[in-house]
VOTIKE-352626 format. One line per field, with one value per residue (C-alpha): residue in one letter; residue number from 1; x, y, z. Coordinates in Angstrom, 3 decimals. Layout:
# residues N
type (A / ...)
seq (NUM / ...)
X (X / ...)
Y (Y / ...)
Z (Z / ...)
END
This chain:
# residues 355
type (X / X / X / X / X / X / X / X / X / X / X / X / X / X / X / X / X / X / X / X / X / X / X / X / X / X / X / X / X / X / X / X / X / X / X / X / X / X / X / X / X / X / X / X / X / X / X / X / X / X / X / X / X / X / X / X / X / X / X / X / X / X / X / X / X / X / X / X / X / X / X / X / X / X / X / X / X / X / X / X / X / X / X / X / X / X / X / X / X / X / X / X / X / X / X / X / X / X / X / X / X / X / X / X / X / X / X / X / X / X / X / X / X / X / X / X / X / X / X / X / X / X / X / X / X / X / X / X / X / X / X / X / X / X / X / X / X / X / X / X / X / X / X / X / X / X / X / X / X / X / X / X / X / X / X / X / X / X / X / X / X / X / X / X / X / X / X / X / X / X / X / X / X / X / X / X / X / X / X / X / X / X / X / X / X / X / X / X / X / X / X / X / X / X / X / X / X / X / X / X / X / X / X / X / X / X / X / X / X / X / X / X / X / X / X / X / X / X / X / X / X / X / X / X / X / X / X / X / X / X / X / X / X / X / X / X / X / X / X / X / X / X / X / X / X / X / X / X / X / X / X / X / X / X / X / X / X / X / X / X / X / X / X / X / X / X / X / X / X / X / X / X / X / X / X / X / X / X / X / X / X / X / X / X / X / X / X / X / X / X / X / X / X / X / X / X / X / X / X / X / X / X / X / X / X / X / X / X / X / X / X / X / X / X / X / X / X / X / X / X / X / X / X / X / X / X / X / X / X / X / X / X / X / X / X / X / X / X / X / X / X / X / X / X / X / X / X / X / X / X / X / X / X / X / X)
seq (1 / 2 / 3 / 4 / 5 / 6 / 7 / 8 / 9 / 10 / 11 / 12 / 13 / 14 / 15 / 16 / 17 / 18 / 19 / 20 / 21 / 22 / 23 / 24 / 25 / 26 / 27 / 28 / 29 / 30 / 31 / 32 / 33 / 34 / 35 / 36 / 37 / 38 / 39 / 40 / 41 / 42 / 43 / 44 / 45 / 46 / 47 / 48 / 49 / 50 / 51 / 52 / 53 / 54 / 55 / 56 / 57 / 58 / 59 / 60 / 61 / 62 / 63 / 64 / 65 / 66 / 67 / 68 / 69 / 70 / 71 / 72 / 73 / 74 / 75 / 76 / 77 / 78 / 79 / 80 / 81 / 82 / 83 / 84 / 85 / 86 / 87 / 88 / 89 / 90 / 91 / 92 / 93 / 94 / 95 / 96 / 97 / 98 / 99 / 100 / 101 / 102 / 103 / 104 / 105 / 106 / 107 / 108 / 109 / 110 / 111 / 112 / 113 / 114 / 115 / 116 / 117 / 118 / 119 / 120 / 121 / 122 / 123 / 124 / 125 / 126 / 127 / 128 / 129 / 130 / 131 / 132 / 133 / 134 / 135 / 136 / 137 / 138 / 139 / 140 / 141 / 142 / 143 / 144 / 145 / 146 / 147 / 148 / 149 / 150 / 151 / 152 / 153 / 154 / 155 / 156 / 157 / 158 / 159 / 160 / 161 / 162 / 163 / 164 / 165 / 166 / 167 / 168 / 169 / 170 / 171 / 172 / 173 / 174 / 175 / 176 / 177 / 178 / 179 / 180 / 181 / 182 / 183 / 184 / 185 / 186 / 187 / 188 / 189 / 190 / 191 / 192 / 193 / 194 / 195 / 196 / 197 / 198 / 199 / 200 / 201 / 202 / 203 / 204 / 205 / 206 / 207 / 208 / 209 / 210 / 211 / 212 / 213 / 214 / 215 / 216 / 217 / 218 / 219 / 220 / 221 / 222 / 223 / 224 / 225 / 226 / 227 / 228 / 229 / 230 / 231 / 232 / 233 / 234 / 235 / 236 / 237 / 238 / 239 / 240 / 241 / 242 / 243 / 244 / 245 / 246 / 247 / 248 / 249 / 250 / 251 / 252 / 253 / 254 / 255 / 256 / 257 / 258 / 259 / 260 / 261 / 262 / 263 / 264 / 265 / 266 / 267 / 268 / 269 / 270 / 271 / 272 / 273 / 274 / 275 / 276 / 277 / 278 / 279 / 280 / 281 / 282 / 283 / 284 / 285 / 286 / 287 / 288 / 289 / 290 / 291 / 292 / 293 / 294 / 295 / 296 / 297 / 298 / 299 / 300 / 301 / 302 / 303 / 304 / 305 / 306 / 307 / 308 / 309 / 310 / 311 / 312 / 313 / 314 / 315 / 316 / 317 / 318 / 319 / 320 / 321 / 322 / 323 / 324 / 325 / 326 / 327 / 328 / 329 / 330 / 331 / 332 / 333 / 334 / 335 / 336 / 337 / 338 / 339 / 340 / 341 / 342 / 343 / 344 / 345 / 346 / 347 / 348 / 349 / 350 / 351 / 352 / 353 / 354 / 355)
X (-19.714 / -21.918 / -21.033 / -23.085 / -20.278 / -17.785 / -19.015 / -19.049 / -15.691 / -14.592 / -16.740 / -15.428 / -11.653 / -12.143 / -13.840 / -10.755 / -8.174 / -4.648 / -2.736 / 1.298 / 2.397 / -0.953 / -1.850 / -2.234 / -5.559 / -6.733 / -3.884 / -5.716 / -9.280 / -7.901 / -6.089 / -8.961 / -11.111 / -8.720 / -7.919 / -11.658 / -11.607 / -9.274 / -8.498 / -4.622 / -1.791 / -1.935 / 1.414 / 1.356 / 4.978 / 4.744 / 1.882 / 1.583 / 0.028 / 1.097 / -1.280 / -0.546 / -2.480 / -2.392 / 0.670 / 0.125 / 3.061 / 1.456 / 3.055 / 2.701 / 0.533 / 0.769 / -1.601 / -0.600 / -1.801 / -0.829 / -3.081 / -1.796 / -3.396 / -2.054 / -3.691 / -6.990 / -8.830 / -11.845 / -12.824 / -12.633 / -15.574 / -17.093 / -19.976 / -21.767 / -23.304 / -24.500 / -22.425 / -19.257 / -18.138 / -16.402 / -13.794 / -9.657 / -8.147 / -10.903 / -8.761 / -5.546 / -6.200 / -8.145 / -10.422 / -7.993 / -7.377 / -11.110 / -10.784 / -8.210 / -9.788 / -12.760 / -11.047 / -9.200 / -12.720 / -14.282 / -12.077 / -11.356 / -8.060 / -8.225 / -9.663 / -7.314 / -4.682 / -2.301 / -0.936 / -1.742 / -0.317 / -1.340 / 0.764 / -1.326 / 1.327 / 1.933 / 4.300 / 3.894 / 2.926 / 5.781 / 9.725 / 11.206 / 12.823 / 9.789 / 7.861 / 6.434 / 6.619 / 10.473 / 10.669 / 8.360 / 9.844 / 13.241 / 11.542 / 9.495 / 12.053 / 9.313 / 7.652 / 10.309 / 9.528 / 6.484 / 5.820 / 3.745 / 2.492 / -0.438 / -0.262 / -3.606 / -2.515 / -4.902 / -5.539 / -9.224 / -9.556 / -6.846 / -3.458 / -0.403 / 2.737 / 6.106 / 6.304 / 8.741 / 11.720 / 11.823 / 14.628 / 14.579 / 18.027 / 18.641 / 20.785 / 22.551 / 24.129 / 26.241 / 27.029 / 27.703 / 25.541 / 25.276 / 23.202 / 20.704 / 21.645 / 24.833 / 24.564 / 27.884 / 29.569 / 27.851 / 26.948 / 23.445 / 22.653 / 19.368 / 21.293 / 23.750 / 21.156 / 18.529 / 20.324 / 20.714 / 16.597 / 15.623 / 16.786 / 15.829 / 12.279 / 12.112 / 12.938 / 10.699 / 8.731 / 9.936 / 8.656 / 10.312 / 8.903 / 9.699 / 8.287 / 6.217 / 4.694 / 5.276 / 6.724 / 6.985 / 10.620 / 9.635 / 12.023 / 10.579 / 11.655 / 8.888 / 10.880 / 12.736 / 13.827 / 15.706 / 17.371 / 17.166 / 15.561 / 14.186 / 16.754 / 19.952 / 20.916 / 20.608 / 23.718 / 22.068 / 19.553 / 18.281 / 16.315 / 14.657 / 14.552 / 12.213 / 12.913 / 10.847 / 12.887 / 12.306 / 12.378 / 15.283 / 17.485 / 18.973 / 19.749 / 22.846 / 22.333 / 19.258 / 21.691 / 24.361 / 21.986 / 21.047 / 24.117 / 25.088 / 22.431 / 23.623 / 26.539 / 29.534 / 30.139 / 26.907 / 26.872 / 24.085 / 23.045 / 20.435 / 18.022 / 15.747 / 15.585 / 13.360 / 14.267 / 11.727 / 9.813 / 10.542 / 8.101 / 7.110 / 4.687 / 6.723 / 5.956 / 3.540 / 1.546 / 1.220 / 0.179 / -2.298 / -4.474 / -3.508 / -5.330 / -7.227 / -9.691 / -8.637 / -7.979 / -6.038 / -2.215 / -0.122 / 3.223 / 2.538 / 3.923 / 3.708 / 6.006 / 4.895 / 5.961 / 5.761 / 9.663 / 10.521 / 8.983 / 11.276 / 13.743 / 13.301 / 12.884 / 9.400 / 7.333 / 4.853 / 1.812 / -0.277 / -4.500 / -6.788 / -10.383 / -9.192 / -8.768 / -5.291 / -6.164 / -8.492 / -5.232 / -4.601 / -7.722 / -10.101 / -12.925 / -11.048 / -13.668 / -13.965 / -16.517 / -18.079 / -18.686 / -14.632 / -14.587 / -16.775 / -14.671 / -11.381 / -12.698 / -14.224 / -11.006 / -8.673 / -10.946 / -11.460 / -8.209 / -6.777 / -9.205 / -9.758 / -7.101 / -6.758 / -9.218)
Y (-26.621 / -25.279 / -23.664 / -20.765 / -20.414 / -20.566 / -17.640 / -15.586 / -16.121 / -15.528 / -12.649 / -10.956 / -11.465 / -10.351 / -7.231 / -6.223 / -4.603 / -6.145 / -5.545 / -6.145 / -3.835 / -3.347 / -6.693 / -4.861 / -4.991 / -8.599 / -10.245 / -8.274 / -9.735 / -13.375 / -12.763 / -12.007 / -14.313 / -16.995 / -15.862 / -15.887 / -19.697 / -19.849 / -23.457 / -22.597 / -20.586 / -17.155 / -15.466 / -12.208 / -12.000 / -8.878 / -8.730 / -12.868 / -14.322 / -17.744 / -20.282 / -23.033 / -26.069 / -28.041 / -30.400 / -34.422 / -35.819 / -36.311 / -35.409 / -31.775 / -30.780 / -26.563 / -25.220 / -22.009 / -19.351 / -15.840 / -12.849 / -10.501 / -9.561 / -7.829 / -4.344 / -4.577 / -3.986 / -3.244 / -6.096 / -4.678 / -6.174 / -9.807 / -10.557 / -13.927 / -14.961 / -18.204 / -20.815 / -18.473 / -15.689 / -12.627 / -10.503 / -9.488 / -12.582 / -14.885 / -17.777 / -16.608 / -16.964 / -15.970 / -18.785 / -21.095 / -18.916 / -19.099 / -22.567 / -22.546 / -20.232 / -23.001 / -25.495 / -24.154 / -22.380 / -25.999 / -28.683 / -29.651 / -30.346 / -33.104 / -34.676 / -34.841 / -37.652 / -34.453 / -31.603 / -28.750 / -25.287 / -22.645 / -19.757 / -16.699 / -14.622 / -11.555 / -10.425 / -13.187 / -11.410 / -9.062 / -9.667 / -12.920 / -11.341 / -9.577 / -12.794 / -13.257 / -16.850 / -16.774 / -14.433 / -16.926 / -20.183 / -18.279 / -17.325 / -20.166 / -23.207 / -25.608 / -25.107 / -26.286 / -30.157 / -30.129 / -33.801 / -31.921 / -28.920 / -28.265 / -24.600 / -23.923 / -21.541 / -22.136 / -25.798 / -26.233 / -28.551 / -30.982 / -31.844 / -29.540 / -31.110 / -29.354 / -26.187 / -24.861 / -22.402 / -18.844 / -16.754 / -12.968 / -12.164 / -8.602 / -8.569 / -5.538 / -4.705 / -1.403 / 0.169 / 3.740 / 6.486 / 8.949 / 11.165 / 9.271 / 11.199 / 9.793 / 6.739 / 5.455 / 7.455 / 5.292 / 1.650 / 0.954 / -1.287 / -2.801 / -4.123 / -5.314 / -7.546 / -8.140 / -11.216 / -12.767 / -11.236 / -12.662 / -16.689 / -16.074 / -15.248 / -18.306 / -20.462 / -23.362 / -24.746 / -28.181 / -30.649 / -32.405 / -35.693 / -35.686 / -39.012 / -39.261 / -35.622 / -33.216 / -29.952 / -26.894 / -25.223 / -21.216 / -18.663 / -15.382 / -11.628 / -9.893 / -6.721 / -4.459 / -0.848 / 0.999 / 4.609 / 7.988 / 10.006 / 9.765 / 11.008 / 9.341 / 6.239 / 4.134 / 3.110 / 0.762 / -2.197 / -3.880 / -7.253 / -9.006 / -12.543 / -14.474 / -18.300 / -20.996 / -24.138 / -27.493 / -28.771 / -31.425 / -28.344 / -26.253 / -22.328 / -22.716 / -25.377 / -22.328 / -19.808 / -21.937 / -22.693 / -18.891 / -17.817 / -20.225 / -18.929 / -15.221 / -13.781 / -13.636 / -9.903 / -9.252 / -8.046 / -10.786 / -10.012 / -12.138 / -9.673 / -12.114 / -15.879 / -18.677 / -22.220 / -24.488 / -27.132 / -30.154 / -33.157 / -35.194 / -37.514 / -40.395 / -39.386 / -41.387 / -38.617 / -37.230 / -40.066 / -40.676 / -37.787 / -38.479 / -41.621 / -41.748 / -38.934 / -39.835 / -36.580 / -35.990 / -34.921 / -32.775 / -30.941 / -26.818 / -25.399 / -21.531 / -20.912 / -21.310 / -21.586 / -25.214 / -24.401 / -22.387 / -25.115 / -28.051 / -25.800 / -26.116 / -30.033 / -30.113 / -32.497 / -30.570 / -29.591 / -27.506 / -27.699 / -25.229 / -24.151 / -21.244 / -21.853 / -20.667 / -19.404 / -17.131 / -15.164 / -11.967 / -11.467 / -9.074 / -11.477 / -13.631 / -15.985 / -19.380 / -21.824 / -21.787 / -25.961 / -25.921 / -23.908 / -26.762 / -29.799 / -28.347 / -28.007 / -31.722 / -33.191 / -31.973 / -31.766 / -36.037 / -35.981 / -34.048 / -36.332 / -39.948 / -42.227 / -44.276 / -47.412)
Z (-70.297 / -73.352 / -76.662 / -74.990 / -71.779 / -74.156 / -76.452 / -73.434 / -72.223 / -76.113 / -76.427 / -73.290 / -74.453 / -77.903 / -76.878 / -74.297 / -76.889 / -76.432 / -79.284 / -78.476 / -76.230 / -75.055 / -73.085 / -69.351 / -69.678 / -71.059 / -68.342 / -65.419 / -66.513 / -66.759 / -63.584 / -61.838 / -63.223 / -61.942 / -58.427 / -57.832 / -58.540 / -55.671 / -57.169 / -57.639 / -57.117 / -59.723 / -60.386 / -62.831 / -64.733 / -66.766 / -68.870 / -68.242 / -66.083 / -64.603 / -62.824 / -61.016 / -59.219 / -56.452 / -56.667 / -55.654 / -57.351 / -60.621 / -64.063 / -64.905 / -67.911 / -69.062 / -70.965 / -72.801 / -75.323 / -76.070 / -75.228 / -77.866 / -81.906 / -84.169 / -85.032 / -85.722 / -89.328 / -88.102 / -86.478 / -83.190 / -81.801 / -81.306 / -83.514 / -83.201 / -86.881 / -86.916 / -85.411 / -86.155 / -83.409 / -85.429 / -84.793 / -83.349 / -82.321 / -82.560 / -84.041 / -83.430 / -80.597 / -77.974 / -79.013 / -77.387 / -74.550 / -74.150 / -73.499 / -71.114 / -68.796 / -69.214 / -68.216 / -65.526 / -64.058 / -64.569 / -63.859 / -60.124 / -59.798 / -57.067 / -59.747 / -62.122 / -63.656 / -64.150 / -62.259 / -64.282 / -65.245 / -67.272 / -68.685 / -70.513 / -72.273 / -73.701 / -77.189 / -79.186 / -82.303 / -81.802 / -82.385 / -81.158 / -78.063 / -77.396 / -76.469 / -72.867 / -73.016 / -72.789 / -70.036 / -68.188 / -69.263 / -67.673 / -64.517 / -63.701 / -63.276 / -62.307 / -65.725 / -67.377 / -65.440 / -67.556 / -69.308 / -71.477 / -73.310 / -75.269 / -77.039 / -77.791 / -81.216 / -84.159 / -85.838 / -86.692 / -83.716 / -84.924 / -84.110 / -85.377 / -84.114 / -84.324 / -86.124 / -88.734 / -88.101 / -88.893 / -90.784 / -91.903 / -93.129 / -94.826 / -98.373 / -99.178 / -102.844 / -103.313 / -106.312 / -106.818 / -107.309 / -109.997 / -111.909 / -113.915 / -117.152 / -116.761 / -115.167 / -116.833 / -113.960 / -111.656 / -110.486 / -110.394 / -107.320 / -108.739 / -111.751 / -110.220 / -107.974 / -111.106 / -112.260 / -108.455 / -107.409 / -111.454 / -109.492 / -105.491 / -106.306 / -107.980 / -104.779 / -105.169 / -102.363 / -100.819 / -98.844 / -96.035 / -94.691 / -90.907 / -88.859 / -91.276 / -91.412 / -93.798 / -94.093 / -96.167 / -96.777 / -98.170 / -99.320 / -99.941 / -100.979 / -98.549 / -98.429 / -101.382 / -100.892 / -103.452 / -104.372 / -103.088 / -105.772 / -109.159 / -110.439 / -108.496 / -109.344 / -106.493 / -104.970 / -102.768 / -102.676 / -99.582 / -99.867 / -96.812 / -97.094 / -94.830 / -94.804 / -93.164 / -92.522 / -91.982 / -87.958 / -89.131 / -89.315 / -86.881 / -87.435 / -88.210 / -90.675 / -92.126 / -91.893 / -93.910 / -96.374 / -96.697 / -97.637 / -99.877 / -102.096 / -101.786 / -103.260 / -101.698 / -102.732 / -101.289 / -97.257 / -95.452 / -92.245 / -89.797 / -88.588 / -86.445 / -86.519 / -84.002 / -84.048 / -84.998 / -82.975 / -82.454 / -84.214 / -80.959 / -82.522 / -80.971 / -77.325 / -75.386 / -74.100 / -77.252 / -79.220 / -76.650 / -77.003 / -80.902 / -81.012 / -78.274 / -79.975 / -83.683 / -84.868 / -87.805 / -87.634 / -89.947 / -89.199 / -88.438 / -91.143 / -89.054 / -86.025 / -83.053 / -79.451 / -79.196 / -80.417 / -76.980 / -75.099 / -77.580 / -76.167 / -72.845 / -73.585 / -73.285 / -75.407 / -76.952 / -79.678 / -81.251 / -80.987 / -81.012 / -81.809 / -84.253 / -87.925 / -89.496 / -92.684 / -91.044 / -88.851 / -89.567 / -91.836 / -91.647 / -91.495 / -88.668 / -86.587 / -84.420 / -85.715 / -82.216 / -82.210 / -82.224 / -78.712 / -77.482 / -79.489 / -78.385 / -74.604 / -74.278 / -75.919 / -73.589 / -70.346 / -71.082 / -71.315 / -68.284 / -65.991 / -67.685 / -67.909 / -71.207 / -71.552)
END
């Protein structure tokens, strides 16, 4: 495998749009890319597709990656500059699903030390509920065997194990609402909240040691919508509050926490929440490829699947060829020597045993 075969696949996949919602597309390409390997078994679940290989009794290994951007900022198109390939999804993360279809198009699976499995999913950049990986984790019982799972999301080509938990809760304050030349005939709802906004925003950010990695616990107003006119005063004031929490905490220790710091005369209400991941740095697959390739560690401070697969008591982490500052940015890209880093890590390590 060269950095050149590896552009190509990425190239191909970035320039097939799949927003969410819009991942028929991309999942028929890597479909039939894989069912002309005829080296495994390819299911389609939705807009996901599922492959399997031959099983010999071996521990199972899944591979997995979304297929899904976000809307695109005109970035439509792959552009190679350099050692860099540009554009939608590059790092988040199509580069990773670029390596997975390498791997699996590469690799023979007779000789493997693993039985593998790879799941390409849609929805992951949409609502919780939305996300194709549950729906396939749910349908697929043998999956959910797996001694192992490596989620390919964004990490510069290092190791990202566990991943915070996600909270968006919605505050509402009332008041009353009047007309603003008389506002003493009212209750304005954005002074009643100033005093309570004046501390939230405030929320300092907190690290969390967990085996030894750390973690950032966020609180942060990312929504604020206020009055009917210009000249009503407002009688109500919504507040979104998105909290990333700690993976020593459950949700209902987050949504404890949450509420203690609101109000009580204030209505709270959880509008969409994900567990977070658990930190498996103590598993002996995982410190394996850990050490074995000496790449550095931290704790994922995004969420990321590697929860829904904690869930499902999975051992598993995050590494990838993307970067994750670059998601979501206009000027997104995959240093391209990452595709090849990324793919030689995990290819030794699907087929060589430990020395």
């Amino acid at each position: 495998m060269t950095v050149e075969n590896l552009v190509e696949i990425l190239e191909a996949l970035v320039n097939i749009p799949s927003v969410t919602g819009q991942e028929a597309v991309i999942a028929g390409f890597v479909q039939d890319r894989l069912e002309r390997r005829r080296t495994g078994e390819c299911v389609r679940s939705g807009e996901a597709v599922v492959w399997r290989g031959p099983g010999r009794g071996r521990p199972l290994v899944v591979l997995a990656g979304h297929l899904d951007t976000v809307p695109p900022q005109g970035n439509e198109r792959a552009r190679l500059r350099g050692d860099r390939l540009y554009g939608l999804g590059t790092s988040d993360m199509k580069g990773g699903d670029a390596v997975m279809l390498a791997l699996l198009e590469t690799l023979d699976p007779a000789r493997l030390r693993f039985d593998l499995a790879a799941v390409f999913y849609d929805g992951e950049e949409g609502p919780y509920a939305g996300n194709g990986l549950g729906r396939v984790l749910g349908g697929t019982p043998w999956l959910c065997e797996a001694a192992l799972a490596v989620l390919l999301e964004p990490t510069d080509a290092q190791v990202e194990i566990g991943c915070n938990g996600m909270m968006n809760v919605e505050v509402r304050v009332t008041g009353r609402s009047a007309h603003a030349a008389r506002p003493w005939a009212g209750v304005n709802a954005v002074e009643r909240a100033a005093p309570w906004l004046a501390e939230i925003v405030r929320f300092p950010v907190t690290p969390v040691t967990v085996q030894g990695l750390e973690f950032r616990e966020t609180l942060q107003v990312t929504q604020l919508a206020a009055g009917r006119a210009r000249n009503v005063v407002p009688d109500e004031l919504v507040a979104n509050l998105n909290h990333r929490f700690t993976p020593d905490r459950t949700l209902e220790q987050a949504e404890a926490r949450l509420r203690a710091l609101v109000p009580a005369e204030f209505e709270l209400r959880v509008v969409d929440a994900a567990p977070p991941g658990a930190v498996t740095l103590d598993r002996p697959l995982v410190r394996e490829f850990v050490t074995r390739f000496a790449l550095r560690v931290s704790g994922k401070q995004g969420w990321t699947d590697v929860a829904r697969f904690s869930a499902a008591g999975i051992p598993a982490f995050n590494f990838g060829p993307g970067v994750p500052d670059l998601c979501h940015t206009a000027d997104e890209h995959c240093p391209t020597a990452n595709l090849l880093s990324t793919y030689d890590a995990l290819a030794r390590f699907l087929t060589e045993e430990e020395k």
